[in-house]
C-alpha positions as CSV (number, residue, x, y, z in Angstrom):
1,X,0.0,-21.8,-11.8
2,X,-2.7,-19.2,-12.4
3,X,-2.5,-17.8,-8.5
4,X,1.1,-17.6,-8.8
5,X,0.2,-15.3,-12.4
6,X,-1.9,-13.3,-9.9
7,X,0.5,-12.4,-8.0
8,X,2.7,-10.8,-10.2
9,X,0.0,-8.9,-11.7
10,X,-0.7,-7.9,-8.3
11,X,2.8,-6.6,-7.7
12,X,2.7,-5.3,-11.1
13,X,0.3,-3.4,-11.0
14,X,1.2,-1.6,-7.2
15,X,1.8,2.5,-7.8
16,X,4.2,3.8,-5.6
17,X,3.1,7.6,-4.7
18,X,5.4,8.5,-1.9
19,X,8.1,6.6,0.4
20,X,9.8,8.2,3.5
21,X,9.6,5.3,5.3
22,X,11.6,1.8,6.3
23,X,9.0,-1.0,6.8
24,X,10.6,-3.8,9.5
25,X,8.0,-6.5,9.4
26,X,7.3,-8.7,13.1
27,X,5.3,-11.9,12.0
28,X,4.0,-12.1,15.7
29,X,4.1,-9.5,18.2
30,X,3.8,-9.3,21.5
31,X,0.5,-8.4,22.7
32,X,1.8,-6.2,25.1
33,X,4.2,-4.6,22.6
34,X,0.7,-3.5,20.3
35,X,-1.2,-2.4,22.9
36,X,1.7,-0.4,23.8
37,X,1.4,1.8,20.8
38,X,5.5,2.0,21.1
39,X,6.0,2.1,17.3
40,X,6.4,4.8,15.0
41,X,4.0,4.0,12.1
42,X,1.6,1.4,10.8
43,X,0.6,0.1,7.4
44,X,-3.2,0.7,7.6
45,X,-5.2,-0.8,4.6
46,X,-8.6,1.7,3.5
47,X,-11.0,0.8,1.1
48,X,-12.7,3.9,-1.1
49,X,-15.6,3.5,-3.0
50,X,-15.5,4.1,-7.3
51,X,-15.1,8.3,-6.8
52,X,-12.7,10.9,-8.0
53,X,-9.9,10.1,-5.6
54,X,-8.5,13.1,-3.6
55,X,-5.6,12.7,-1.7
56,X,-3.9,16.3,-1.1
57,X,-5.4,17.1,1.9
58,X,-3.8,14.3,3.6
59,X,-0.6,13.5,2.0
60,X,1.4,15.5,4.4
61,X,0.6,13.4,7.3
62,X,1.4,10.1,4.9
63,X,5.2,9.0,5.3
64,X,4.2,6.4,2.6
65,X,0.9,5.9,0.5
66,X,1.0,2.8,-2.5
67,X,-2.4,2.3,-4.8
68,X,-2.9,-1.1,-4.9
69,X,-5.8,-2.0,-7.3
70,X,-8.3,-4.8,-6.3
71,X,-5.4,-7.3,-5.4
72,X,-8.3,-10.4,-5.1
73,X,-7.2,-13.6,-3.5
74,X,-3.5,-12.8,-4.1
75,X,-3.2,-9.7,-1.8
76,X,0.4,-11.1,-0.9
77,X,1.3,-9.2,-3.7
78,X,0.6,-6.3,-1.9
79,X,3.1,-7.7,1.1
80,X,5.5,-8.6,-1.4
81,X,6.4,-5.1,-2.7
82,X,6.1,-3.7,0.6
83,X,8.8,-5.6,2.4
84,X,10.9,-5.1,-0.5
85,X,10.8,-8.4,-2.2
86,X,9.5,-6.8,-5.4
87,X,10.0,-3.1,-6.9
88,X,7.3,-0.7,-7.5
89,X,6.8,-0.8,-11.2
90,X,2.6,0.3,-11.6
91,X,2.0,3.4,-13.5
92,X,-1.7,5.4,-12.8
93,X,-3.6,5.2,-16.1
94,X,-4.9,8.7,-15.7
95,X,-4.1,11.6,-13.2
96,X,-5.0,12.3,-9.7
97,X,-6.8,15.3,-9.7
98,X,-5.5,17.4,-6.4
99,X,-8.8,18.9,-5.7
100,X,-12.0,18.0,-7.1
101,X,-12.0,22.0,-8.2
């Protein structure tokens, strides 16, 4: 009961920035398929340390870029939204600064 309460605050609580992207999800994929690097994007998840966040300088090379905030044990929250199960609905409560200037 309370994991499944997680999870919607975890889907909840996802910020959409940008989306130029279809994600097409393969449970199990061929080795030879990843090694072959013959796909056109990846979802890659990066940890940041508590700092002013500053994203400009690398939002044009993102087709895609959600904020998901300490997801816990119920990070399928994250997965959820992502392959479209769930809308985005999380709203930032303050603003990304777009330099630290």
């Amino acid at each position: 009961k309370h994991r499944g309460l997680a999870r919607e605050a975890v889907r909840k609580s996802l910020v959409l920035f940008k989306n130029a992207t279809q994600v097409i999800y393969n449970e199990n994929p061929y080795a030879r398929f990843v090694k072959s690097n013959d796909f056109s994007c990846a979802i890659v998840v990066v940890k940041e340390p508590p700092r002013p966040v500053v994203i400009q300088p690398y939002l044009a090379s993102m087709d895609a870029l959600v904020a998901a905030w300490l997801p816990g044990s119920e990070g399928q929250g994250v997965a959820d939204a992502h392959f479209g199960d769930y809308g985005f609905t999380g709203k930032l409560a303050r603003t990304w600064f777009k330099t630290i200037d």
